[in-house]
C-alpha positions in Angstrom: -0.5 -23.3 4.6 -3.5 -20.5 4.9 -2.9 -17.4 3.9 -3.3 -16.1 7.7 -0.5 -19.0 8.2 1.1 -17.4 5.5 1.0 -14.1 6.6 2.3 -15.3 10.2 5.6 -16.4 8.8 6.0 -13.3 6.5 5.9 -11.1 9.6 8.5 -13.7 11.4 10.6 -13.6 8.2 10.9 -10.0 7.5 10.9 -9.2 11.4 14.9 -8.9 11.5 14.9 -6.7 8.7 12.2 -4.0 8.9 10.6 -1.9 11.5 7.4 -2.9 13.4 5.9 0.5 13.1 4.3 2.8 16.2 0.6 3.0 16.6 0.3 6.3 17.3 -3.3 8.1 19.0 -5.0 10.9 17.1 -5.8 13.6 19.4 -6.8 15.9 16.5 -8.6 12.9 14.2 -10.1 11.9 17.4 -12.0 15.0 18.2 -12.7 16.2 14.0 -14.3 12.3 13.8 -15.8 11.1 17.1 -14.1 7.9 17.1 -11.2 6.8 18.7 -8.6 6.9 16.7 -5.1 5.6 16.2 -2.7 5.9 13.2 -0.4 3.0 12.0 2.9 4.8 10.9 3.8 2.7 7.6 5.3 6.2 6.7 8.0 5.0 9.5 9.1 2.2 7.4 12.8 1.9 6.2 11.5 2.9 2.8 9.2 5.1 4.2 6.9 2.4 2.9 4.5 -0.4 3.3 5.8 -1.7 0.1 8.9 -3.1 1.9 7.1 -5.8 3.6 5.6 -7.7 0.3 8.7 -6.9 -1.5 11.3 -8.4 1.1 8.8 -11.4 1.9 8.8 -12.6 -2.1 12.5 -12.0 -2.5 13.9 -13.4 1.1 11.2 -16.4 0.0 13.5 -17.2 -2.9 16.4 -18.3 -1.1 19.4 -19.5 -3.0 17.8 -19.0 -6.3 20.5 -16.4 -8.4 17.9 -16.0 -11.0 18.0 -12.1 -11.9 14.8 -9.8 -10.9 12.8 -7.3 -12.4 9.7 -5.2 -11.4 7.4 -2.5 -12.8 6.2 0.4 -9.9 5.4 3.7 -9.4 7.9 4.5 -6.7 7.2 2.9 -3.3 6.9 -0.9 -4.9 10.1 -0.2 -6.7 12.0 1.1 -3.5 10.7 -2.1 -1.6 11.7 -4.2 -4.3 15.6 -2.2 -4.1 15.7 -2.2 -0.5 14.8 -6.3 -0.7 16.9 -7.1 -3.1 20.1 -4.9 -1.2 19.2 -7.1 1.7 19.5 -10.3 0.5 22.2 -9.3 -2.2 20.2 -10.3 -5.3 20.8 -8.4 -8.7 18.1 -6.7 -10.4 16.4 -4.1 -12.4 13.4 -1.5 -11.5 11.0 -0.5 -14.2 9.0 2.7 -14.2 6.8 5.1 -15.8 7.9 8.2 -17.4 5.8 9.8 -14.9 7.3 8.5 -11.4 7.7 10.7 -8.8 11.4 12.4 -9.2 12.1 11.3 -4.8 10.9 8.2 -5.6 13.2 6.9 -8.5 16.1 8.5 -6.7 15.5 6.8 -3.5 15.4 3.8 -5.3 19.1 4.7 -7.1 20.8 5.7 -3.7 20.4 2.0 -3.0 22.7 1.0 -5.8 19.7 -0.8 -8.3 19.8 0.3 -11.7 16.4 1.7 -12.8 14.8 1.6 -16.3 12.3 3.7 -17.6 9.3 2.3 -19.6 5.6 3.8 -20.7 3.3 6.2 -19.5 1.3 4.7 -16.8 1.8 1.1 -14.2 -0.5 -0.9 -16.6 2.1 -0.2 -19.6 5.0 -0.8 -17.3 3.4 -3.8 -16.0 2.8 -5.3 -18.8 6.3 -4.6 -20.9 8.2 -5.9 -17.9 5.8 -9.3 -17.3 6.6 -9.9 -21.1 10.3 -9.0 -20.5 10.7 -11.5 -17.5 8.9 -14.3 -19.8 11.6 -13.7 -22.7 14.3 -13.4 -20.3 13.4 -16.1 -17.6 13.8 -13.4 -14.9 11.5 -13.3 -12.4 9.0 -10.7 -12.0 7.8 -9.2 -9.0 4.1 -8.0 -8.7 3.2 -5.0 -6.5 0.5 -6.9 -5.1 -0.7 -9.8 -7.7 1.2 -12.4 -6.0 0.9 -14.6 -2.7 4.1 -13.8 -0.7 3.7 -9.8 -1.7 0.4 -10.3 -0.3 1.7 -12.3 3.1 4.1 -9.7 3.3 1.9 -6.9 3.1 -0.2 -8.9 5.8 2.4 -8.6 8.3 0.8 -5.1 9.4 -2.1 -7.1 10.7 -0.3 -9.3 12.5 1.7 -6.2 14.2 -1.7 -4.3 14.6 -3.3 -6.9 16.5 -0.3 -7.1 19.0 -0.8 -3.3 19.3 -5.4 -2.9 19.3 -6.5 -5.9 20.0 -10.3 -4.4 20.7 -10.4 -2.3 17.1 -13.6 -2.1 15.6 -12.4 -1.2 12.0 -9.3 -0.7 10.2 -9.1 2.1 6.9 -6.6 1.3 4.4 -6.2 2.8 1.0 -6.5 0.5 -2.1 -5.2 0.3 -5.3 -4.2 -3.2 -6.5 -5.5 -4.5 -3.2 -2.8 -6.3 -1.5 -2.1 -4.2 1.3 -6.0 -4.7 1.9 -6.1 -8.4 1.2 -3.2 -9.1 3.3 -3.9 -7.3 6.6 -8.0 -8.1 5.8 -7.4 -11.8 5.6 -5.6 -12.0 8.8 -7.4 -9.6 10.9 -10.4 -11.7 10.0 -9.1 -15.0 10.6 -8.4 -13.8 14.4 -12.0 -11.3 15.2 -14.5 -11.6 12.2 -16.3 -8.7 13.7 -13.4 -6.4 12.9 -15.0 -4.6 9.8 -12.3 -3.5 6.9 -13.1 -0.3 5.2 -11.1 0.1 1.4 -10.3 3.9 0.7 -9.8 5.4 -2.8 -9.9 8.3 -4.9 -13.2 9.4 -6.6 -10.5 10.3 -9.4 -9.1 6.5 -9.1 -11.6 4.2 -8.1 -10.7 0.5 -9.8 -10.9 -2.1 -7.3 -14.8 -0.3 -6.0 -15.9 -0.4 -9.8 -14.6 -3.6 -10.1 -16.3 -4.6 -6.8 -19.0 -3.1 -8.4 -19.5 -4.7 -11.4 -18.4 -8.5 -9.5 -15.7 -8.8 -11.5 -12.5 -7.0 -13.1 -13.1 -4.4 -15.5 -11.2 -1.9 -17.0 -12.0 2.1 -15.2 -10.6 5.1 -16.5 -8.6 7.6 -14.1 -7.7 10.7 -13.6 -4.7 12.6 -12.0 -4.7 12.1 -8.8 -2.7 13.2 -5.8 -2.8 9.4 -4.5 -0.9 8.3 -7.2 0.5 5.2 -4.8 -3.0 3.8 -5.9 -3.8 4.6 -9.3 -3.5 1.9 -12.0 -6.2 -0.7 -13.0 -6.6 -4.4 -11.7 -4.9 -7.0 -14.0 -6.9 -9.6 -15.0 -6.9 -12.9 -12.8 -5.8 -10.7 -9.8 -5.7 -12.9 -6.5 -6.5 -9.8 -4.7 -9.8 -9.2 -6.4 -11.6 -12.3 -5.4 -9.9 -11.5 -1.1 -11.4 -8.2 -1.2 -14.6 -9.5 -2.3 -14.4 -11.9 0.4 -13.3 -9.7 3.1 -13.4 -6.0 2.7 -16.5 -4.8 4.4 -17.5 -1.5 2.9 -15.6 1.5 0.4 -15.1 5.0 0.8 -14.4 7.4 -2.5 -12.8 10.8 -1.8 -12.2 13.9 -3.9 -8.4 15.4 -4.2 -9.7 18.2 -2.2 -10.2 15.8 0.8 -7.0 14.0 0.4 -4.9 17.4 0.4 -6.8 18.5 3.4 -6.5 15.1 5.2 -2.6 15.2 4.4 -2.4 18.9 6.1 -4.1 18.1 9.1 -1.9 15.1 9.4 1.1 17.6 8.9 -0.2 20.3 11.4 -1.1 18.5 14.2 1.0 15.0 14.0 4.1 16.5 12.4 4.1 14.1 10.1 4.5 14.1 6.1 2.5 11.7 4.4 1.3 10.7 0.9 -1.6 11.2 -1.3 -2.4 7.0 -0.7 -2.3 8.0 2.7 -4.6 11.2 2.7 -6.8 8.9 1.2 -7.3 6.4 4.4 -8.0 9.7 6.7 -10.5 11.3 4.2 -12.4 8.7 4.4 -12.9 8.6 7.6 -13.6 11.9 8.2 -16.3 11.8 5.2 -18.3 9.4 7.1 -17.6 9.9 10.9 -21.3 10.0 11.6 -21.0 6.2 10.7 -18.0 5.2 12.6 -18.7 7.8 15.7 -18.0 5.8 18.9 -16.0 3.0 17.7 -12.1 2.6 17.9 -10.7 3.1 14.4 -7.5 2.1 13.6 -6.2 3.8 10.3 -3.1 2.8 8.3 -0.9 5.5 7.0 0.5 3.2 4.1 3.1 5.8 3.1 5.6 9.3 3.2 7.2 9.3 0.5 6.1 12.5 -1.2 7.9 14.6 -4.7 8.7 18.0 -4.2 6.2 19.8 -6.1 3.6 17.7 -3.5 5.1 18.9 -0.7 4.8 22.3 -1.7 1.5 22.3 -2.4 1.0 20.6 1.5 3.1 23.7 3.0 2.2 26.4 0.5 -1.4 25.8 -0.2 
């Protein structure tokens, strides 16, 4: 199959088990931008998560296989990943970094998965547990290097065509790339003049510098309040060479932009959302004079926020 064939059956696969999410119209965004615009509520998902959708597509795509699976994630992979694997009554493990969000890793143990803890960052993690599934002949599940994660994750564009058919451009954070890849590589296979626009961090930038440099490179970071995005690009990445292919343009925002995005989202929509997701309305708001006119669809990938986050969104 294509991937956009892929991505088709993802969406039918995972349908019974997740939420198609509401499309919901920016007054506020609307006016601040000059577009139109419309927010995809990922934030709504049963893990308060895009990350469900990739996770449950690999595992449900495993059928009858009893092989034991691991992971490495920073929080929302990792609660896909349990949520999955609770769903389809497979056993396995979640490994993080020392540094995950506190909601995040106990989100993931109300769900009854046992969690590990392992380095100081994703990459570490990543790499300890793709080493550990080798040795163990477990299978390892990617945040976003892998097809079905990918297909899964593409599933929003199949659901956000049903709801805009007529968009003009779609904003979506990026960090490994495969909720861009997926929802890129299907939008484009049904209107090629629907233009995808990648959103990230000034403080986390990876997949633009490897954009950049037209191929994948190693790019320091910084803290950063999007921390659903930060963490490098392995090498041989299957998302790299999609977003090459389809991603149209990149915005870079500062953490002063994604805090206010975040607030206006929480003032005027009600609605908490996190860093990764600040990140997709910053950018549009940084360059509105571009975009002015058109109908914008943005995706708010995620809510899942730690306390000492949300405090600084209520209590400045």
């Amino acid at each position: 199959m294509t991937l956009p064939e892929q991505i088709i059956a993802a969406e039918k696969r995972i349908r019974p088990y997740l939420r198609e999410t509401p499309l919901e119209y920016s007054y506020i965004l609307t006016q601040m931008s000059g577009s139109e615009v419309y927010l995809k509520l990922e934030n709504l998902q049963v893990t308060g998560s895009f990350k469900a959708r990739g996770a449950l597509n690999k595992i449900a795509s495993l059928k009858n296989s009893k092989t034991k699976i691991v992971t490495a994630s920073t929080g929302n992979h990792g609660l896909g990943v349990a949520n999955a694997l609770s769903v389809v009554k497979k056993e396995g493990t979640i490994y993080l970094p020392h540094d995950s969000s506190p909601a995040k890793v106990e989100a993931i143990r109300m769900r009854g998965i046992p969690v590990e803890f392992y380095g100081n960052n994703c990459e570490e993690t990543e790499r300890y547990v793709r080493t550990l599934a080798e040795k163990t002949n477990q299978i390892y599940v990617s945040p976003y290097n892998d097809i079905e994660v990918l297909a899964g994750q593409g599933s929003i564009g199949v659901e956000l065509y049903r709801q805009l058919p007529d968009m003009d451009y779609v904003f979506v954070s990026v960090g490994g790339g495969g909720l861009i890849g997926g929802i890129a590589a299907f939008l484009k296979s049904v209107n090629t003049n629907i233009e995808l626009v990648g959103c990230l961090p000034e403080n986390a930038p990876a997949m633009y510098e490897c954009i950049q440099a037209g191929k994948i490179i190693d790019v320091p970071e910084k803290p950063t309040l999007s921390d659903g995005t930060a963490g490098g690009i392995e090498a041989g990445s299957i998302t790299f060479e999609i977003c090459q292919r389809y991603v149209d343009d990149y915005i870079l925002v500062s953490e002063d932009e994604i805090l206010a995005a975040m607030k206006i989202v929480l003032l005027h929509h009600h609605l908490i959302i996190e860093g990764s997701a600040g990140v997709a309305v910053a950018a549009l708001l940084k360059a509105k004079e571009k975009y002015s006119g058109k109908k914008v669809a943005v995706i708010i990938c995620g809510g899942n926020v730690s306390e000492v986050v949300l405090k600084k969104l209520i209590c400045g």
